[in-house]
Each structure stands twice: as structure tokens, then as C-alpha cells.
matplotlib code that plots the C-alpha trace (Angstrom):
import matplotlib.pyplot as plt

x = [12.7, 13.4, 11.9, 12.5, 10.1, 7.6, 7.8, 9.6, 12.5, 16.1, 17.3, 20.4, 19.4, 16.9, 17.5, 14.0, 14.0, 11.2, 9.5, 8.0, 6.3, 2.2, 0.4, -1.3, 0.7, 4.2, 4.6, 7.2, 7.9, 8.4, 9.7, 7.3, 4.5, 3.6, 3.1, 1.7, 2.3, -0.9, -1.7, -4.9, -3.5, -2.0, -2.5, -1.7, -0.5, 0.7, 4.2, 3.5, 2.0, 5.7, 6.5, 9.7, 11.2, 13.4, 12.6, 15.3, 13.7, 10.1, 11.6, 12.6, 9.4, 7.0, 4.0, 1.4, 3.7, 2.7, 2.2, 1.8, -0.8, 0.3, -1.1, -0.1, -1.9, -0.7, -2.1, -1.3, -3.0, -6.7, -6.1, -6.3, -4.5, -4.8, -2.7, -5.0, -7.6, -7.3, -9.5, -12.8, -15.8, -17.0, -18.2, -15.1, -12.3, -13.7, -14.3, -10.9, -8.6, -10.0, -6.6, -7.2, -9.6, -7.8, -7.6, -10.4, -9.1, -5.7, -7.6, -9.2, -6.7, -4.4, -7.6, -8.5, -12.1, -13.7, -15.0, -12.1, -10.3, -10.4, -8.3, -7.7, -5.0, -5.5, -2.0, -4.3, -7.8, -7.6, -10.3, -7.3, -6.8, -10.0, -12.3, -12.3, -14.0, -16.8, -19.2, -21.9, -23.0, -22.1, -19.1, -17.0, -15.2, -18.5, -15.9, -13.3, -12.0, -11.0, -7.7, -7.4, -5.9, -8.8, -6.8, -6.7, -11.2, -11.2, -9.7, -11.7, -15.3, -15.2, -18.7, -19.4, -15.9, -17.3, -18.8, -16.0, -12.8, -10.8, -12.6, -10.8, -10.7, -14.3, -15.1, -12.6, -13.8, -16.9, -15.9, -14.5, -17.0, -19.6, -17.3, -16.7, -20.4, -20.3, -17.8, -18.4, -20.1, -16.6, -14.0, -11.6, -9.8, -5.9, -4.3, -1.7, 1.2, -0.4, -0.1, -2.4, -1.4, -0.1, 3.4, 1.4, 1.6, 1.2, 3.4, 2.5, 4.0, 2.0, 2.2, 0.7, -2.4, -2.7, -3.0, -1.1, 0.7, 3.0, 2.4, 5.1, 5.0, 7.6, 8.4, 10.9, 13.9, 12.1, 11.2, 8.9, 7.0, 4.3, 5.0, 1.6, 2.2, 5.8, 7.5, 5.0, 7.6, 10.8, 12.7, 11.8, 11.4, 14.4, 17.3, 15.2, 13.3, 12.9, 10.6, 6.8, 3.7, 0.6, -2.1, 0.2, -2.0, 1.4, 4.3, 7.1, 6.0, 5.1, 9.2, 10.3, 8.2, 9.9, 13.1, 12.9, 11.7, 13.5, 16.7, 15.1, 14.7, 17.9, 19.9, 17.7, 17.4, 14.0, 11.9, 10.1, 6.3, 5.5, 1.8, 3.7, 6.7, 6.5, 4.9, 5.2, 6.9, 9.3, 12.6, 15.2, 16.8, 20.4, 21.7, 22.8, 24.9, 21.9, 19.2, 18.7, 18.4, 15.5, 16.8, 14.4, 13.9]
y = [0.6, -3.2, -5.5, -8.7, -6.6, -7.0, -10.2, -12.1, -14.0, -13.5, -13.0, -13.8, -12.8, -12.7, -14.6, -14.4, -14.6, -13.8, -17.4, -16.5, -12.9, -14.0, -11.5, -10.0, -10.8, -11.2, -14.8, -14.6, -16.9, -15.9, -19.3, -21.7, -19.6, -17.7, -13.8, -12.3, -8.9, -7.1, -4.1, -1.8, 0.9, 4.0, 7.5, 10.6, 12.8, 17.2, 17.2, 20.0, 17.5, 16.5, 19.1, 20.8, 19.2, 21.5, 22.8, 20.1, 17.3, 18.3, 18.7, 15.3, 14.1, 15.7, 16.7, 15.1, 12.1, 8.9, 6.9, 3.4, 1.2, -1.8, -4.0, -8.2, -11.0, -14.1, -17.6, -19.5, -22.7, -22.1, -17.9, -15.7, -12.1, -9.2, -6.4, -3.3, -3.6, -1.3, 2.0, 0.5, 2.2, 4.8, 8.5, 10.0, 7.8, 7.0, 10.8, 11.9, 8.4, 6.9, 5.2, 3.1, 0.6, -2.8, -4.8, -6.6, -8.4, -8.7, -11.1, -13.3, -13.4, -14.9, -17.5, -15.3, -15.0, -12.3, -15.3, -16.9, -13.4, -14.4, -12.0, -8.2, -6.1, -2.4, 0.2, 3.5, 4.2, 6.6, 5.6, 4.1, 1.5, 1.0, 2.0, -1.7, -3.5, -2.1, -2.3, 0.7, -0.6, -4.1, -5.9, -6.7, -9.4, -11.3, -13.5, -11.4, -9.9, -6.2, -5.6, -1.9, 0.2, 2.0, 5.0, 5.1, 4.3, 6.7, 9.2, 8.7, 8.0, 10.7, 12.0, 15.2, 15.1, 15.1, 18.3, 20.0, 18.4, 20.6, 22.0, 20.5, 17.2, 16.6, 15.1, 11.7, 12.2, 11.2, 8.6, 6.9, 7.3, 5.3, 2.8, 2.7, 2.1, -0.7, -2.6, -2.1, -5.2, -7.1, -4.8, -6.1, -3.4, -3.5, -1.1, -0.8, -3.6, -6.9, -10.5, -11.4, -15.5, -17.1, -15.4, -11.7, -8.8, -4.8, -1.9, 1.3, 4.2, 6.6, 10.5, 9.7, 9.3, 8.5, 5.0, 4.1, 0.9, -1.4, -5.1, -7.5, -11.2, -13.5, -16.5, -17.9, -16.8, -14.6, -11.5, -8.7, -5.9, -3.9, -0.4, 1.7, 5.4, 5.5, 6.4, 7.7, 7.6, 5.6, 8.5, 11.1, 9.2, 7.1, 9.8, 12.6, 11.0, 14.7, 15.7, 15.9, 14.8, 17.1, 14.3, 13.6, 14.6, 14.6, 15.7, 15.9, 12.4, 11.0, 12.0, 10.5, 7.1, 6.8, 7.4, 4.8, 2.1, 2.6, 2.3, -0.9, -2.2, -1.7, -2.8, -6.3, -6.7, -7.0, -7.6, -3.9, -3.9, -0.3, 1.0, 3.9, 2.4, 1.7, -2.1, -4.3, -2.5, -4.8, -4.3, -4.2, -1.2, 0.2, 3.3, 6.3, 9.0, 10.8, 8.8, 5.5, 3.9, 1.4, -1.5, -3.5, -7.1]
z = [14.5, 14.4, 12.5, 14.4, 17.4, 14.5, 13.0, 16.2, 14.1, 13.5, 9.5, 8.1, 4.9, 2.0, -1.2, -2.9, -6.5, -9.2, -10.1, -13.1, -14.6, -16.3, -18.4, -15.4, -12.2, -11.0, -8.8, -6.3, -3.6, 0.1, 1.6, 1.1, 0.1, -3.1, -3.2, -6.8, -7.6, -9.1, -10.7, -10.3, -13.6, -12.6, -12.0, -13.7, -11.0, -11.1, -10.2, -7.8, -5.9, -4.9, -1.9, -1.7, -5.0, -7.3, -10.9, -12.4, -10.6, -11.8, -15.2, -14.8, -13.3, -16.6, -16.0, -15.2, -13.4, -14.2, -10.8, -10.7, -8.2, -7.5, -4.9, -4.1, -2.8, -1.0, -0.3, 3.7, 3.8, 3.6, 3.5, 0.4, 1.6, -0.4, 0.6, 0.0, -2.6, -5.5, -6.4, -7.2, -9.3, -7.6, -9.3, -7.2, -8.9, -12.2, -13.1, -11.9, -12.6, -15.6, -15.7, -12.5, -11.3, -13.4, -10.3, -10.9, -14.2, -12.4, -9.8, -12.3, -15.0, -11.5, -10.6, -7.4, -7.5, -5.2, -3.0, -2.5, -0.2, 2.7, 4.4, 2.8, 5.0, 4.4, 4.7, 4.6, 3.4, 1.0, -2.2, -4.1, -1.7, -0.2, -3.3, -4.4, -1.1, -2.4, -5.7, -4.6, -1.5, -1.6, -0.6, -3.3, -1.0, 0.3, 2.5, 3.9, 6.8, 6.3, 8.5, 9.4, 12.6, 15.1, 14.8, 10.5, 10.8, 13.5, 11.8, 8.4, 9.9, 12.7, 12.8, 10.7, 9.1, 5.8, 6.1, 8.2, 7.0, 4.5, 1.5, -1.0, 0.8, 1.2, -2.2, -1.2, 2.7, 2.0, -0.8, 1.9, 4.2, 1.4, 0.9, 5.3, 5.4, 3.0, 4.3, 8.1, 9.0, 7.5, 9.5, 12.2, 13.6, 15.2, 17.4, 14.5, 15.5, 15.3, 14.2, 12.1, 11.2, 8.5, 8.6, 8.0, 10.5, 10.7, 12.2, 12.0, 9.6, 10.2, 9.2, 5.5, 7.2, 11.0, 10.7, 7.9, 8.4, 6.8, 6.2, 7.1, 5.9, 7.6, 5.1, 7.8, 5.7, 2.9, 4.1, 2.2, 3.6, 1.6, 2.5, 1.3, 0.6, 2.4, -1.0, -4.3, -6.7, -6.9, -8.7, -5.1, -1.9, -2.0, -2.8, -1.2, 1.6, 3.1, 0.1, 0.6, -0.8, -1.1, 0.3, 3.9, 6.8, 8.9, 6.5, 9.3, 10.6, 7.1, 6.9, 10.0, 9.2, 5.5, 7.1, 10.0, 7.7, 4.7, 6.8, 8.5, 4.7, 3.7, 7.4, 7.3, 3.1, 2.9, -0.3, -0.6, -2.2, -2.9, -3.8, -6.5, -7.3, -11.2, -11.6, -10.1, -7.5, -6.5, -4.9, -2.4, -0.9, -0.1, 1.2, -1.3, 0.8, 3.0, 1.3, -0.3, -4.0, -5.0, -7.1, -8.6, -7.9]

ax = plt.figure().add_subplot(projection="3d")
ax.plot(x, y, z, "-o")
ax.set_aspect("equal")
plt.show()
């Protein structure tokens, strides 16, 4: 997989720094524009939730694994982008992640008011990325466009899914299908590669769900690419990007997707956003024998 197919320019490098780290957000710059890390909380996660990982690692892990949610937002010219928007309020995610749901303050202690989005870019719509478009019925994001591929609202909104997906599934099916409902009138949908303006595009990754994509924004020579669920913790996915995780509706693709772009990250030296990496989830990525190692930004 090549980036430059993606985002359409040559790199030589990357050389973004950290500008400055507030109370409730991390500014970073991206050539001329300005990227803040935020966070939604975390979640507190079984480790047997991590497929295929051995006793010593899960030792290492504890149990419950603490799993952070990060999510960043980035200002073009008249455009507010939010890259995935947090877990929300609903019944399904405050009764099982009372942990979660901070986004919110993140946003106005970083002067974003929910007016001012103008643009939110979803990687995968499961309720703790998609929870917070929504407050009950109502758009939390009166303004914005919702970004998301056919094939991820396809896959989510088929007709009687709730009812027939897998048992244990149904509960966040049908989370997603309230907050779907909500937000539908709001949704522009890609065919999962697409430009979207302002330096901000979308590739697929798909395998964690089938639509799941990763966001791409081109600063000219700053790179950075939000990832979504590709990696869930920074101390698994990287050395052991073989490993599963329990919520992948595709777990040999979800493999061959975190393989493909976490080689693309490291080869090109891109500035890495990741959903679970501990906050904010900043970093760059190199390779470690058969696998890779996060380094922090």
C-alpha cells in the first residue's frame, strides 16, 4: 500500500514537533495547520479480549486493561474536522463505560463549540466513535457533515440486523442503529478512498469492521494519519501485529490491514494518531524484527 496513491504528494520526511500540551488537549502542527489531540476517557477492557496473546503477556496487560480513547480535531481555513467523535451518552455506553464519554469538555476547554464542526470524519461506527454525533435523537453537531464509507453504513444499518446479527452483539447493533437514525439527514458517504479537501482524505483498513478507514491529512511536508481500531493497545499490536481482537468482524483481514499500514507508517515516517494508544496517542513508528515498536511523539 502506498501512501502517496492516497494523499498524491512526494515526502522527504516528517519533522512535526509537539507545540505545546494544555490541560485538555495536545496542539501539534501539521505544516501550516494546527491538529489538537483530545481525549473522550478510557475504557476498562478483559484482557481475554486480546486473541491469541500468551499468559505472560496478559500478566503484563492486568486485568481489566486500561484502554485509552483518544480522538483529534483540526482547523483548514473555514473547516473544523473532528476525526471520529467520542462515545456519547447513550444507556448502552454509560451503563457499561462509565469511564468514557469526556469529549465533550475536551471540545470546549479547546474553544470548539459543537457549532463550530464543520466537518466530522468517522474511521468505524462502533458506539465509541459514533456515540457522540448524537444527544438522544438530536445531532450533537447541528453543522456538520458526517464522513463515513457506504460499505461501513451498509454493513451497520442493514435492515433487520438488529434482530439477527450475533446475540451478544445486538445490544451495540442497535446503539448504532439509534444514533444512525439521528444523524442520517447529516451523512455523506465515500466509497472508502477519497479526498475530502483541506489536506484530509480516507483509505480503507478494513477487517476491524468492513469499512473501517484511515484518515490521512497532507500538511505538504507533515504528514499524520489517524488510524481507528488498527492497533487497541500500544504494548500488542505493534510487536505482535498477528494477535487478535475479540470485537474484529474480519480477524485475518483486520491482520492483513494493520500489517500493510503499519509498514506504510514506518517506510514514509508518518505522525500515527491511534484511537487506544495511551493519551494522546501520538507517535511514530519503526520496525522491531517481525513487528514494529510505537515511540511516542
Amino acid at each position: 500500500m502506498n501512501r502517496r496513491e492516497f494523499v498524491g504528494t512526494a515526502l522527504a520526511g516528517t519533522a512535526t514537533m509537539l507545540a505545546s500540551r494544555a490541560v485538555a488537549a495536545t496542539a501539534f502542527a501539521v505544516g501550516p495547520a494546527q491538529v489538537l489531540a483530545l481525549s473522550d476517557g478510557h475504557f476498562d477492557m478483559p484482557v481475554t479480549m486480546f486473541l491469541g496473546t500468551p499468559h505472560g503477556l496478559r500478566a503484563q496487560l492486568g486485568d481489566p486493561v486500561q484502554i485509552a480513547a483518544n480522538t483529534y480535531a483540526y482547523r483548514a481555513n473555514d473547516r473544523t474536522f473532528l476525526f471520529d467523535a467520542g462515545a456519547g451518552t447513550s444507556d448502552f455506553i454509560t451503563q457499561a463505560f462509565p469511564t468514557v464519554s469526556k469529549l465533550p469538555d475536551d471540545l470546549n476547554a479547546a474553544g470548539i463549540a459543537p457549532g463550530d464542526v464543520t466537518d466530522i470524519v468517522i474511521t468505524h461506527m462502533h458506539p465509541d466513535h459514533i456515540g457522540g454525533l448524537a444527544v438522544g435523537n438530536i445531532p450533537a453537531f447541528p453543522n456538520a457533515r458526517i464522513h463515513i464509507a457506504a460499505a461501513e453504513w451498509d454493513f451497520w444499518n442493514a435492515q433487520g440486523f438488529a434482530g439477527s446479527g450475533p446475540e451478544a452483539m445486538r445490544p451495540m447493533i442497535a446503539a448504532v442503529q439509534e444514533t444512525s437514525n439521528a444523524v442520517e439527514s447529516n451523512v455523506v458517504l465515500h466509497n472508502g478512498s477519497a479526498d475530502l479537501g483541506d489536506g484530509v482524505s480516507v483509505m480503507p483498513a478494513p477487517g476491524h469492521t468492513p469499512g473501517h478507514t484511515a484518515i490521512v491529512l497532507d500538511g505538504g511536508r507533515e504528514q499524520f494519519i489517524v488510524v481507528g481500531d488498527l492497533t487497541v493497545h500500544e504494548d500488542v499490536h505493534f510487536a505482535n501485529p498477528s494477535y487478535g481482537w475479540a470485537l474484529d468482524v474480519d480477524g485475518e483481514l483486520a491482520v492483513a490491514s494493520r500489517r500493510s499500514l503499519l509498514d506504510m507508517i514506518s517506510t514514509d515516517g508518518l505522525i500515527m494518531g491511534a484511537a487506544h494508544v495511551s493519551r494522546p496517542g501520538l507517535g511514530r513508528v519503526e520496525r522491531d524484527g517481525d513487528g514494529y515498536r510505537f515511540l511516542p511523539l
